[in-house]
C-alpha positions in Angstrom: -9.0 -9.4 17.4 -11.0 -11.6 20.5 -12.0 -9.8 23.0 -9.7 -9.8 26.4 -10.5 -12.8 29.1 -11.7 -11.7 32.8 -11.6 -14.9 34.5 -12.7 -13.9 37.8 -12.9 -17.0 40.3 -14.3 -17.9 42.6 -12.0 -19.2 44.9 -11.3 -22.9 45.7 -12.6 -23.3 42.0 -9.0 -24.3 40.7 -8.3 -20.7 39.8 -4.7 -21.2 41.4 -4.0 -23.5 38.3 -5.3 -21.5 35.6 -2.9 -18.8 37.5 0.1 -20.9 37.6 0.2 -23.3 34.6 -2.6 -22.9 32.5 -3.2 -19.4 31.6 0.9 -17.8 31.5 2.3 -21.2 29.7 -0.6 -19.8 26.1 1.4 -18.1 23.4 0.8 -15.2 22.1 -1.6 -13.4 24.9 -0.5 -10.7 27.6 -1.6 -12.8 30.9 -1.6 -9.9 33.4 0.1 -11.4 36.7 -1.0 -11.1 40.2 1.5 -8.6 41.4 0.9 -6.4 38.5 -3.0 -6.5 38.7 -2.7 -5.5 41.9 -0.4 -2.9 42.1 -2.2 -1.0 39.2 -5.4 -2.0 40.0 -7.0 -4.3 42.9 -5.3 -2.6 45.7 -4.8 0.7 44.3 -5.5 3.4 46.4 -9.1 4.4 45.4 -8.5 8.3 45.1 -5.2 7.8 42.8 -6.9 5.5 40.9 -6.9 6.6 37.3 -8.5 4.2 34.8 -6.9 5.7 31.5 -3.7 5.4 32.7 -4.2 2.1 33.9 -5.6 1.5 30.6 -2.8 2.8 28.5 -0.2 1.2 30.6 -1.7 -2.8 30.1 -2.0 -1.9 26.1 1.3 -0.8 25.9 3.1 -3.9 28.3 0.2 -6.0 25.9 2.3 -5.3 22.5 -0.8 -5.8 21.3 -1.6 -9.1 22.3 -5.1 -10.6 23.6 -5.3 -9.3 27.6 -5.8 -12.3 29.6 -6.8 -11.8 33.3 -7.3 -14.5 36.0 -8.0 -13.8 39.7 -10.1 -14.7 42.5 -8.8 -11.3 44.6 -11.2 -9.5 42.1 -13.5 -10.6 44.6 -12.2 -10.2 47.6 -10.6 -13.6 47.9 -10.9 -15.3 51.5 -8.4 -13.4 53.0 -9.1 -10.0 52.3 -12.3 -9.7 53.4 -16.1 -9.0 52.0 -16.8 -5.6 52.8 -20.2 -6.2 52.5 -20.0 -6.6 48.8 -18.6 -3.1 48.3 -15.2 -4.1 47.6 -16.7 -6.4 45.0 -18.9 -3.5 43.2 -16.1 -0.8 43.0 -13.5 -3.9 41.7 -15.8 -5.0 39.2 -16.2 -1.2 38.1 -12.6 -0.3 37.8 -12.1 -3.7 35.7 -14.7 -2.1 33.5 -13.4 1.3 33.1 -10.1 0.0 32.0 -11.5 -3.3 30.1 -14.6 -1.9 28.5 -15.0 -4.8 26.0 -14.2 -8.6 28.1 -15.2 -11.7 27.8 -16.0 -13.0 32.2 -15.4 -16.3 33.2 -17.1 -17.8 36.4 -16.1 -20.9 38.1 -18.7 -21.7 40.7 -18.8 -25.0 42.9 -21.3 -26.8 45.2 -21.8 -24.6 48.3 -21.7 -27.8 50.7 -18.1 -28.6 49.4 -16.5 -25.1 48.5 -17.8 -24.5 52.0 -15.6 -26.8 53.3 -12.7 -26.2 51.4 -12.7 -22.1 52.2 -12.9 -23.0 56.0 -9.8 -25.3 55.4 -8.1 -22.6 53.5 -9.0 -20.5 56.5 -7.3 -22.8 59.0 -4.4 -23.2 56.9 -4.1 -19.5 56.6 -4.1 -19.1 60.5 -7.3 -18.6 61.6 -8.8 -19.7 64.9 -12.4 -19.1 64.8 -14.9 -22.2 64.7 -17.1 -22.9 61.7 -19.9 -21.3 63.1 -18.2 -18.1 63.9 -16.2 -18.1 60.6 -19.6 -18.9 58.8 -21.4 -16.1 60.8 -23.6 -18.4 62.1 -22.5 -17.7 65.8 -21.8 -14.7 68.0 -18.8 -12.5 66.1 -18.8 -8.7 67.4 -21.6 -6.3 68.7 -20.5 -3.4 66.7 -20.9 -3.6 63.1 -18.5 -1.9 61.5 -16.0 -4.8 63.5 -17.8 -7.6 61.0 -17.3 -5.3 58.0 -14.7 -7.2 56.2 -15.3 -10.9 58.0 -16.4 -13.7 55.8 -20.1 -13.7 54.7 -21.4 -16.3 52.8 -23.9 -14.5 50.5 -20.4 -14.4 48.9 -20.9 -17.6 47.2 -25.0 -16.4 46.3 -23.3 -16.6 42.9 -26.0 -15.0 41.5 -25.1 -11.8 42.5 -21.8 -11.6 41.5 -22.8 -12.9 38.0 -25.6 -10.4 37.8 -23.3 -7.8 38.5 -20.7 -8.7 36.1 -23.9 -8.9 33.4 -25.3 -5.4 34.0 -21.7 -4.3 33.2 -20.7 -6.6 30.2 -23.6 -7.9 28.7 -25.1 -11.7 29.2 -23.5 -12.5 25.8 -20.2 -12.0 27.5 -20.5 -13.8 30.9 -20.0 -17.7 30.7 -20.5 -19.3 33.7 -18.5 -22.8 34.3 -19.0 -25.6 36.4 -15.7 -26.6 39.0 -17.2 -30.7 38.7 -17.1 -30.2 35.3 -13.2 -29.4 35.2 -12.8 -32.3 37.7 -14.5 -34.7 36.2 -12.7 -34.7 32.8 -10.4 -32.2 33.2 -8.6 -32.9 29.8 -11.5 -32.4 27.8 -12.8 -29.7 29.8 -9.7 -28.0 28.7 -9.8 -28.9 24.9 -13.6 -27.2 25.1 -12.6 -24.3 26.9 -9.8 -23.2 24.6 -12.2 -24.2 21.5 -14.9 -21.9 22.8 -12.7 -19.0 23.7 -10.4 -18.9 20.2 -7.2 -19.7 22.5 -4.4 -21.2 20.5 -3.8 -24.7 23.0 0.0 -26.2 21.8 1.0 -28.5 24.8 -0.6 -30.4 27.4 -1.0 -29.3 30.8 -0.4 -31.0 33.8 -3.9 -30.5 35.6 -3.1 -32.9 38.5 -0.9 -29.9 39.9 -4.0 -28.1 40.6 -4.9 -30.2 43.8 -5.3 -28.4 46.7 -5.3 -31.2 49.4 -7.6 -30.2 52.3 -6.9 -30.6 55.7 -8.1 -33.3 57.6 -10.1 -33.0 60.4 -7.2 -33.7 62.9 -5.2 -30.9 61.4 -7.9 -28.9 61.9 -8.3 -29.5 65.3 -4.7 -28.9 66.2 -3.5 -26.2 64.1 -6.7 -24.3 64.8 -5.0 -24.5 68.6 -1.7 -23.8 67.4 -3.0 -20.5 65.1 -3.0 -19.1 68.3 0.3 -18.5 68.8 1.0 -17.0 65.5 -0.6 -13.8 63.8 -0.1 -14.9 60.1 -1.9 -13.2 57.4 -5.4 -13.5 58.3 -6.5 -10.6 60.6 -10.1 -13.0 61.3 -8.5 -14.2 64.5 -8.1 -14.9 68.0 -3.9 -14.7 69.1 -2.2 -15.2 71.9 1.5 -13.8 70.7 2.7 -12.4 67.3 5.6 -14.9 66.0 5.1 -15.3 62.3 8.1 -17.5 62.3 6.5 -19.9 63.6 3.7 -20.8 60.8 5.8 -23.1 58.7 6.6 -25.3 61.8 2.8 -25.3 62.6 1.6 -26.4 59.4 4.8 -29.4 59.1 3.7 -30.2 62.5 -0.5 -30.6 61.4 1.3 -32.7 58.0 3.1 -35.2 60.6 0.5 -35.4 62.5 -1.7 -36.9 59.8 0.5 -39.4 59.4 0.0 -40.8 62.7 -2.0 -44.2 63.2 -4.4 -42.2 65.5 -5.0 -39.3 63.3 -8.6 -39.0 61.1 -7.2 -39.2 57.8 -10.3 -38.2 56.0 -10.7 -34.7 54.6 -12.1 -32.0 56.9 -15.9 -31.8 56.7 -19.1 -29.9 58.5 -21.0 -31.3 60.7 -24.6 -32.2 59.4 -26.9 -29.4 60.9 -23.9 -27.0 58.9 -24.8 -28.7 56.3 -28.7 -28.5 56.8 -27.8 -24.5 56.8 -26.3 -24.6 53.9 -28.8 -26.4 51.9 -32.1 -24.0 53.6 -29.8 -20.9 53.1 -28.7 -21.2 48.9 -31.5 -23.8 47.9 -33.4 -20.7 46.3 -31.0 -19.1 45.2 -29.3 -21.4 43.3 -32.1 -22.0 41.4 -32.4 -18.4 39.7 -29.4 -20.1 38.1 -31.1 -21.8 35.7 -31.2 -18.7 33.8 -27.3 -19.7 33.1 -26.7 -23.2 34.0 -28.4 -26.6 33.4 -30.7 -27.5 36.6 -29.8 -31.3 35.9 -26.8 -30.4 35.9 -27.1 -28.9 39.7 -28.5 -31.8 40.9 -26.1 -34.1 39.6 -23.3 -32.3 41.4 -25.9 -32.2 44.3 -26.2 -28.3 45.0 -28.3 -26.9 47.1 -31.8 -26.6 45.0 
């Protein structure tokens, strides 16, 4: 029998759409859900954490059928928090002591633009600070256990998170997968993928659901005022009053406002000395993936090298 799939993320790498139509419309497999990862392992308390019965309980729900797992909250997602990698570490080792044997899947993603798109997710989300703050780039909190579990962007080092995954599974077992690729042909990306992976593929997807239209930079601007009337989900924020209610009419609001002849229509992007960051601050590490990847690859899709 073929060995489970661990498709991990990363975020903003279309891993909402493998979750949503890809992954639970295959026959035949045991996709573990969101809810159900997370209940039994994710989020479960640390100290009633029990691997083997964790373990037994996915085989049995499995009726023996191949274990397929796909989320980006295995790595802390954007709204959770970092935890200065910890979170990371003692997820990736529960996985492991309940899924000894995996296959791991890595989507990773140009820095400049998945960047961009986690900021937007950010805003969306109801967050308030500016890029530089969210980025760490400018003044967050003196104390340090306060920028604990903000965003740090040695998160998308990918490196790290692949090398971690590798000391636990194996190289053999750790593919690593390029988000242009998917975009560019995503069709034939998909005909690959289930070829390379054994999975039985008997429909067609729909892989335009998977866009995830970014703000613009005028809905930026104005729900990243309005975000501060609401507490929402995200607890990396700045809030005048706590009216949840009000989020839906916030983001309706930034969708109108789009359409306005005054508004920026273009998606939401860094100014250029961000971007002169983030090229100094992943050019060397992104080139320790050529131990994985295809360097001409990288500099097609223009990553940081």
């Amino acid at each position: 029998m073929d060995n489970p799939i661990i498709h991990i993320g990363y975020p903003r790498t279309a891993t909402t759409w493998f979750q949503k139509v890809f992954y639970p419309k295959l026959k035949n497999i045991y996709f573990i859900d969101r809810n159900t990862l997370s209940d039994h392992l994710i989020f479960k308390d640390a100290l009633r954490f029990n691997p083997f019965e964790t373990k037994k309980y996915f085989i049995e729900q499995s009726l023996g059928k191949r274990i397929f797992i796909c989320e980006e909250l295995l790595l802390g997602g954007l709204d959770i928090g970092y935890g200065s990698g910890e979170f990371i570490l003692q997820t990736a080792n529960k996985v492991k002591s309940v899924i000894g044997d995996a296959e791991i899947v890595v989507f990773i993603r140009n820095q400049h633009d998945v960047l961009e798109s986690a900021y937007s997710q950010y805003i969306k989300s109801g967050g308030t600070y500016s890029v530089e703050k969210y980025l760490g780039l400018g003044e967050r909190f003196n104390r340090r256990f306060q920028n604990y579990h903000l965003f740090n962007p040695i998160l998308f080092d990918y490196t790290n998170i692949i090398n971690l995954y590798v000391n636990l599974y194996g190289k053999e077992n750790v593919y690593v997968f390029l988000y242009e690729d998917f975009c560019s042909n995503p069709n034939h990306f998909i005909d690959n993928y289930c070829l390379k992976f054994n999975i039985p593929k008997s429909e067609s997807f729909d892989v335009e659901k998977r866009k995830n239209i970014r703000l613009t930079s005028t809905s930026v601007f104005v729900l990243r005022f309005l975000n501060h009337f609401t507490q929402r989900n995200t607890p990396f924020k700045n809030y005048f009053t706590k009216c949840p209610s009000l989020y839906p009419y916030l983001i309706l609001l930034s969708n109108r406002v789009d359409k306005l002849k005054f508004a920026q229509r273009k998606p939401f992007r860094f100014k250029d000395d961000i971007h002169v960051w983030i090229e100094d601050y992943y050019k060397d590490k992104n080139r320790l993936l050529a131990e994985y990847l295809d360097i001409k690859k990288l500099k097609e899709y223009k990553y940081p090298l």
